[in-house]
C-alpha atoms as one frame of an Amber mdcrd trajectory, in Angstrom:
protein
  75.907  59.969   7.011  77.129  60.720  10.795  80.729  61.752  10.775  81.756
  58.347  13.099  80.266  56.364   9.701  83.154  58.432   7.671  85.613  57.229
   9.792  85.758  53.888   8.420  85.965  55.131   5.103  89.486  57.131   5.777
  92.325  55.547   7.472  93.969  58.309   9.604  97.263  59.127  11.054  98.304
  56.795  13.792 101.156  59.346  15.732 101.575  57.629  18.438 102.909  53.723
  18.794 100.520  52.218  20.527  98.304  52.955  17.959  99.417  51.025  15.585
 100.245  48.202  17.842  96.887  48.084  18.205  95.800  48.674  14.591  98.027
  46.357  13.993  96.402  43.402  16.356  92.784  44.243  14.972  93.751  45.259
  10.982  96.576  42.312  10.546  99.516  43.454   8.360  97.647  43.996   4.967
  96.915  47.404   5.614 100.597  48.432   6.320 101.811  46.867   3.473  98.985
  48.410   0.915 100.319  51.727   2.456 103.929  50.862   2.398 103.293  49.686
  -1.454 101.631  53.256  -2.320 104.075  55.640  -0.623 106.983  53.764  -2.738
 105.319  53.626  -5.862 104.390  57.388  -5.170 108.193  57.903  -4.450 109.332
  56.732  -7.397 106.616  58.418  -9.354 107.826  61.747  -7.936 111.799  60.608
  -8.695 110.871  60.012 -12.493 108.871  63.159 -13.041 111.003  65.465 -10.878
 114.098  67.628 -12.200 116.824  66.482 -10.533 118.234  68.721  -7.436 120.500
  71.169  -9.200 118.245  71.922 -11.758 120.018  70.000 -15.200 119.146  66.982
 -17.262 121.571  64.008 -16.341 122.126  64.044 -19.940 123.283  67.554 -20.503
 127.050  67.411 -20.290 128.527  69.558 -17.632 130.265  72.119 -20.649 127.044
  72.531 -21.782 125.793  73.221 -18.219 128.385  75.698 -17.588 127.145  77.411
 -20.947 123.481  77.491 -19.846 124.151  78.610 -16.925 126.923  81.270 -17.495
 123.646  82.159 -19.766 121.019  82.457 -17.232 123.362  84.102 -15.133 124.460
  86.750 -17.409 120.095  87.304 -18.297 119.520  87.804 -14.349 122.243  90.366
 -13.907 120.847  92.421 -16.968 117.597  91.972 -15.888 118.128  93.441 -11.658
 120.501  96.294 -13.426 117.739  97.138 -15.579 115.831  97.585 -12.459 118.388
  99.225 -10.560 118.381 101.904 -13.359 114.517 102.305 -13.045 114.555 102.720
  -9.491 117.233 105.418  -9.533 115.758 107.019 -12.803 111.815 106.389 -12.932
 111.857 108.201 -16.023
């Protein structure tokens, strides 16, 4: 199949707005709204399965938090003085 066959097969980019003024006029509005439709449903797929920003479960309660990551913390520091060691003594 020619590549300018493919073309209807993909919808690309439109950057610039005259583009989709004119996609607009010769597409109606149904394709805009299909896309609209999947990007939020996509969106919200992504909010559900995503941690949340700062790394914690909205349910964890923020003592336990602070004890997790008082925990982690404490792990890392052992861990790069560990490696501080071995760099200074290799042996």
């Amino acid at each position: 199949m020619p590549p300018f066959e493919a073309e209807s097969e993909f919808s690309m980019s439109l950057p610039y707005p005259h583009d989709r003024a004119r996609a607009r006029k010769e597409d109606g509005e149904q394709p805009f709204k299909d896309a609209r439709e999947a990007l939020g449903e996509a969106g919200a797929t992504l909010n559900r399965e995503a941690p949340s920003r700062d790394g914690f479960d909205k349910s964890e309660s923020e003592e336990d938090r602070n004890a997790r990551q008082e925990a982690e913390t404490s792990e890392r520091l052992g861990d790069i003085g560990d490696a501080v060691a071995d760099e200074r003594d290799p042996s």
